[in-house]
Each structure stands twice: as structure tokens, then as C-alpha cells.
C-alpha angles and dihedrals in degrees: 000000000000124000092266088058096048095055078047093059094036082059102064090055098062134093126248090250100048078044087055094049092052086048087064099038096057088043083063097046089053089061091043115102098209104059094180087083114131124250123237124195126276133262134191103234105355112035130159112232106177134035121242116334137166127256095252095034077067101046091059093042084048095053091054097045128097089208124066113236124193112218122210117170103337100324120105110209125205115229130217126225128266129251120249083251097064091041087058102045091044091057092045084049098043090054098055093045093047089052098049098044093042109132084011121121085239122072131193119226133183127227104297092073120097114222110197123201122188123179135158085275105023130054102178140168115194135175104217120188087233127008115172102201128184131193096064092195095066095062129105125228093265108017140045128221143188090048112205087198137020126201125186122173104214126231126169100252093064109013103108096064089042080061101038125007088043099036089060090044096054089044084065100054116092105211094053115099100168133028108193133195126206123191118219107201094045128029091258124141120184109199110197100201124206086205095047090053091252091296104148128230120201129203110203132188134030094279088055123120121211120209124203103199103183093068098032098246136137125211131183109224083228086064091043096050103037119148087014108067134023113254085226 
């Protein structure tokens, strides 16, 4: 059996969703000059899919693609698409945040914008589902940097480096003063404040307030989750 056959037979063996990844992979890879790249193994939702490049080696690459890629060190990672769901709550919540900071020297984005964090140890490029960034004048033409308040709807897929690759990186920027969770399947908001040391709080149930302290705003959980949950 030659090498084709055998990815032929590998194939077969996969899940949708680890089908789905190397679809997008090799979309990338189509658009890539140098065809000679290697090739990493597949993951479902957060897959690298290059070896090392440079920062702005993967802003160009970025700018061409039809899939959005997070980029952290050198590695570029596929990402997967949102649920209806977190289309849904990240609306409801951008609203909100875009009313309140209107006029204001912060603004709110959703999850096409790039933030981009650079330090002595990190050079990262994330796509958050809500960043509220300040100081205008320090962003780039297509990315923002030093975040007030990060916001990241969980799934399963990539949950656990919302909750911990992520979590650490945001603990080491400055400018960020909260990191907060939503849950998609229950009203539920966890707030990591810096001034509370990252201890989270969490607001639970329909009839919850969450409070964003870092820019000074107050929203019900029945106004986040609109359209997603039932208020009873």
C-alpha cells in the first residue's frame, strides 16, 4: 500500500470533527507559498497547523486565509466556528458594552478582531469573543493591544485553555484587569478580578447581575443570554 492509500485508509478512522480540522488545514496550506511546510497533527478545535513562524509571517498569512488562526510563539492554530448559541450571547453582550462605552476613550469588539499581546517571554495573537481595549493610538491597522476586559464564551472543544492557557496569559498583561467566563448551556458569568487577586466570582441563575467592574457597567443574565436561555 503507498503512502496516498494509507492516508486513505487513516481517513476512514477519524471523526467528523478531526475530518473537519485537516479540511481546513489543507485549505491553509493551499494558500501557503512554500509548500514544502510540515505538517502537525490534527486537532479537533485548536489544531496547529505550521511550524515556527514569525509574528508578522502570520499576519500576512492571516489576511489571505478563509479560517481564523490564533497565533501563540511561533505556531499558528486553527479555530473552529461558534455555535449559534455563542453567536447569540456575544451580540446580546456587545451591545450592552458598545452602549455603555460610547463617547468614551475604551471600545468593545467581538471576535474578528485580533488582540495582540507582546511581552519579554509571549508574542500572541488571539481572537477573543469580546476584548474592550483603550489608548487608540497604540493599535495596529488590523489588531488591538493592552485589553481592559476580556471576555471568552466556553465550549467544550476549547474550554480548557479558555480556562487555563489563556487565563495565565491574560494574568501577565498588564492592562487587563478582568478575565470573564460565560457558560453557554446555563446563565452563568465567571468575573477573574486583578484586584481581587483572580479569584472568580460567579453570578448564577436568570435573576444574576453581572457586574464589570473595570469599566464601571451592570448587566442582568436575562439581557446576556436573550434569545439563548429561558428567563424561568
Amino acid at each position: 500500500m503507498n503512502t496516498f492509500e494509507n492516508i486513505k485508509y487513516a481517513l476512514k478512522y477519524l471523526s467528523a470533527d478531526e475530518r473537519d480540522a485537516i479540511a481546513k488545514w489543507l485549505q491553509v496550506l493551499a494558500n501557503t507559498p512554500d509548500q514544502s511546510l510540515g505538517v502537525e497533527e490534527p486537532h479537533p478545535a485548536y489544531a496547529p497547523v505550521q511550524p515556527f513562524m514569525t509574528v508578522d509571517e502570520y499576519m500576512e498569512l492571516e489576511e489571505q486565509s478563509s479560517f481564523r488562526h490564533e497565533y501563540v510563539n511561533g505556531v499558528m492554530y486553527a479555530m473552529s466556528g461558534p455555535t449559534i448559541a455563542h453567536v447569540r450571547i456575544t451580540g446580546e453582550l456587545l451591545v450592552a458594552l458598545k452602549a455603555h462605552l460610547r463617547g468614551s476613550p475604551c471600545e468593545p469588539f467581538a471576535s474578528d478582531a485580533k488582540l495582540q499581546i507582546r511581552s519579554q517571554t509571549d508574542e500572541i495573537v488571539y481572537y477573543p469573543d469580546i476584548v474592550v481595549a483603550c489608548n487608540r493610538d497604540e493599535w495596529g491597522k488590523n489588531y488591538v493591544c493592552n485589553p481592559k476586559l476580556v471576555v471568552e464564551i466556553l465550549s467544550p472543544s476549547t474550554e480548557h485553555i479558555d480556562r487555563r492557557e489563556k487565563a495565565m496569559t491574560y494574568r501577565r498583561v498588564a492592562s487587563v484587569e478582568e478575565y470573564v467566563l460565560l457558560e453557554q448551556d446555563e446563565h452563568r458569568v465567571i468575573v477573574h478580578r486583578r484586584a481581587a487577586n483572580w479569584k472568580p466570582h460567579t453570578y448564577v441563575g436568570p435573576e444574576a447581575v453581572a457586574e464589570f467592574q473595570s469599566i464601571g457597567l451592570s448587566v442582568p443574565l436575562t439581557q446576556i443570554y436573550l434569545g439563548t436561555l429561558p428567563t424561568a
